[in-house]
N, C-alpha and C positions, 0 to 999 in steps of 0.2 A: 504494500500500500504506500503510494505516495503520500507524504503528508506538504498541506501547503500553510504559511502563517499568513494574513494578513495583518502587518503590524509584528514589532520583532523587539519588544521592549524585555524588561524583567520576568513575567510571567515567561512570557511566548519562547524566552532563552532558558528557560527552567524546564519548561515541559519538553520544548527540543534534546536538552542534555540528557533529560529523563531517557527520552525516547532509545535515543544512541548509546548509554551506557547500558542499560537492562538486553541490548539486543534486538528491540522489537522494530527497528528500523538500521539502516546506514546513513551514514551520515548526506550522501548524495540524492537518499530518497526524500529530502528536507527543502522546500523551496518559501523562498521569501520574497518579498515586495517592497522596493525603495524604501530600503534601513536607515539610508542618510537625510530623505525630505528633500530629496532634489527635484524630485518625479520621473528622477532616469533610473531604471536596473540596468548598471554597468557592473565593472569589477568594484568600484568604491563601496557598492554593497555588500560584499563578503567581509563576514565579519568570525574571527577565531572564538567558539563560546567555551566557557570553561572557568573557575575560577581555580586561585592557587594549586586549592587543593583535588581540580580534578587536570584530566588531560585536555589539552586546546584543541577543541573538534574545528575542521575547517567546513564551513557550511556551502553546499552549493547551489548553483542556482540557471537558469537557462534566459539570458539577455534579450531575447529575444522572443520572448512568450509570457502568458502574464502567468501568476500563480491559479490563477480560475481556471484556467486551461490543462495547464499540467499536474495538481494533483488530485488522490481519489477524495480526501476529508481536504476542508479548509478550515483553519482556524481562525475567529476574529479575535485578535488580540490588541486592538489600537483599544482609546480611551473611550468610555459611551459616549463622550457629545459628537464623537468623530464617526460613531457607527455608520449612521445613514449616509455619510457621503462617501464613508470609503464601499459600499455596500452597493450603491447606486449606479455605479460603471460598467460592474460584474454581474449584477442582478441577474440577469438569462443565463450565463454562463454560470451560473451557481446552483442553477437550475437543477441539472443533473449530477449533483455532486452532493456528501455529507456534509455539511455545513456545522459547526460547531462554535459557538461564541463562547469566549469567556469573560465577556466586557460587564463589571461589577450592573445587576440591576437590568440588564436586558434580559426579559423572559421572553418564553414562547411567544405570547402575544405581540411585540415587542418585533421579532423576528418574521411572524406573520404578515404583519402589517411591511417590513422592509423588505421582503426577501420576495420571489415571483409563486404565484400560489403555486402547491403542491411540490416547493422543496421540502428537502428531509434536513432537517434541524434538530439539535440539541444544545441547551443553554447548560454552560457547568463553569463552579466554583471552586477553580487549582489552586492549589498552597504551593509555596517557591519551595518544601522539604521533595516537591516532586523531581527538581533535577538531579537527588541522591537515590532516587526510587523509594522514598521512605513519604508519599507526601498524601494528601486526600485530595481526592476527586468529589464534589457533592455534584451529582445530578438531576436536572427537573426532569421530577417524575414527567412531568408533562412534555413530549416529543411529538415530532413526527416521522421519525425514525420507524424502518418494517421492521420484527423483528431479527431477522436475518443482518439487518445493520446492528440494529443495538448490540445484539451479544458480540458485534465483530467489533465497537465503538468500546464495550465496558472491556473485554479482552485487552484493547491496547490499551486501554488506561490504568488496569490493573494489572500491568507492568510496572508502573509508576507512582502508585498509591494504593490507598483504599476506596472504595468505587463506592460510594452511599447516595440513591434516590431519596429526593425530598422532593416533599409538595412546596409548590410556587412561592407558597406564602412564609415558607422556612427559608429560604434562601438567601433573605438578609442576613438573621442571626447564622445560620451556617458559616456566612461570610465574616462573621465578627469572629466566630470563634477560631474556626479553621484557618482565615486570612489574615487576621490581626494577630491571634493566638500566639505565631513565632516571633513576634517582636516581644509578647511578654514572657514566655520562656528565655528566649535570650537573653532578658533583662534578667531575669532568675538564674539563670548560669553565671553573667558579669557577676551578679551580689554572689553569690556562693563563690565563684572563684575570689572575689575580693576577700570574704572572710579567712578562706582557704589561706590567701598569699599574708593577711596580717597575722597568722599563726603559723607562717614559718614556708609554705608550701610554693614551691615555683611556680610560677602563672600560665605557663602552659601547661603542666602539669595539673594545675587547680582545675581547668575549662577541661582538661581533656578527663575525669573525673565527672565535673557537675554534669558535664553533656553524655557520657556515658550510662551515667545516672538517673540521667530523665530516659534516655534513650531504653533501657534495660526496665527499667517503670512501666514504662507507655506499653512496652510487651506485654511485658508480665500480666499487666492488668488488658487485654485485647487477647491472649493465649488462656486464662482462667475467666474471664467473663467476671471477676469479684468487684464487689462496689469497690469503691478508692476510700472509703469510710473501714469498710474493712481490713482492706491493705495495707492504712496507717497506724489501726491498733495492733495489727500482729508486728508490727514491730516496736511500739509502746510498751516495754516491761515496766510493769508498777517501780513508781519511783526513778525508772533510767533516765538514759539522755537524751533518749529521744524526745518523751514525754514532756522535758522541759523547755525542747526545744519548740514544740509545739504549743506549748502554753504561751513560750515568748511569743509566737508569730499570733496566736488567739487576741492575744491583749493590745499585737498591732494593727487589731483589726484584717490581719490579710487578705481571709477569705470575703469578705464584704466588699475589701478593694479590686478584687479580682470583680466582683460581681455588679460592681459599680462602674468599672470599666466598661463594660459588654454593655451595660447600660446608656453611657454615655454615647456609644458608637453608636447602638439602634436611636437614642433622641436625635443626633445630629443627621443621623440618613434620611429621618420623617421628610 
């Protein structure tokens, strides 16, 4: 399967890396649409994706055809107020193809109303953990997808993640938790490495710990299905250390901040 981006920003270079390190693509099967904003696909497009820590995939692309053309799924990946226009050139040409948006807030409807009737759509909400294959996929329940496509749509994506259908009306909060989610883990790792490093621990050392840690968590508790209530007291021995460490974070209010957050995000999206 060809995969094509429209739009080749953060997401769209996450789910590409995704793509190319699990296998489930080459890197040639990847096409993209003026990365620089020039409105030409020349060589100035190709761009090496990869960070430090993975390898520099070189991405390719055909100069002389557009991405509607050449692949089988297209991804939208530019910003929603950009949807319609970048959407509107290709229109017919999208026609016969999977079409897949991940532009925050464009649903079915949405897509309906932009796209030429009786294309196959599917609207989803990717996390940037998808470019290490570790990330979620949420998708609206609600498609146009045969299902001959869908099982062939959630297959490649669960290469790359967890595949979870949600109705329409879940896809904000999905989007808070799953898309915003890694920024406050990571905030959670930097404090934990910092504690780490003011009691003596190296700072690479510290992150590669706290993130191991969540990492080894987040399993454990998706391989046992056990509440996270219960996962915290089995390791709560009366009187330990953990215990007190959990009472500090109780009295810092944490859990309410975490919940205050999610909150904040779903007021400001109203």
């Amino acid at each position: 399967m060809k995969i094509g981006f429209l739009g080749f920003g953060n997401m769209a270079q996450a789910m590409a890396g995704g793509f190319v390190r699990s296998g489930a693509v080459q890197p040639g099967d990847i096409k993209y649409k003026n990365l620089n904003g020039d409105t030409v696909i020349d060589e100035n497009d190709q761009t090496a994706i990869g960070d430090s820590y993975l390898p520099k995939l070189q991405y390719s692309f055909s100069p002389a055809a557009s991405v509607a053309e050449l692949a089988d799924l297209v991804v939208v990946a530019v910003k929603p107020y950009q949807v319609e226009a970048v959407l509107a050139p290709v229109r017919e040409l999208l026609a016969k193809k999977i079409v897949v948006s991940v532009a925050a807030g464009v649903t079915f409807d949405d897509c309906e109303r932009m796209l030429a009737p009786g294309t196959h759509h599917l609207s989803i909400v990717p996390n940037t953990p998808v470019s290490v294959c570790e990330g979620i996929v949420v998708c609206e329940r609600r498609h146009s997808l045969s299902d001959g496509e869908w099982r062939q749509v959630e297959a490649l994506f669960s290469k790359i993640g967890l595949v979870l259908p949600m109705d329409t009306a879940l896809l904000g909060i999905s989007s808070a938790v799953c898309g915003c989610g890694p920024a406050f883990v990571a905030m959670f790792i930097e404090a934990l490495g910092d504690a780490a490093v003011k009691h003596g621990v190296a700072r690479a050392d510290a992150y590669r710990m706290a993130s191991q840690m969540i990492v080894g968590t987040g399993k454990l508790q998706l391989a046992s299905g056990q509440h996270p209530g219960a996962m915290k007291d089995a390791v709560c021995s009366p009187g330990g250390t953990t215990i007190i460490g959990v009472a500090a974070l109780e009295r810092k209010g944490f859990r309410s901040a975490v919940i205050d957050a999610i909150d904040a995000i779903e007021t400001r999206s109203r």
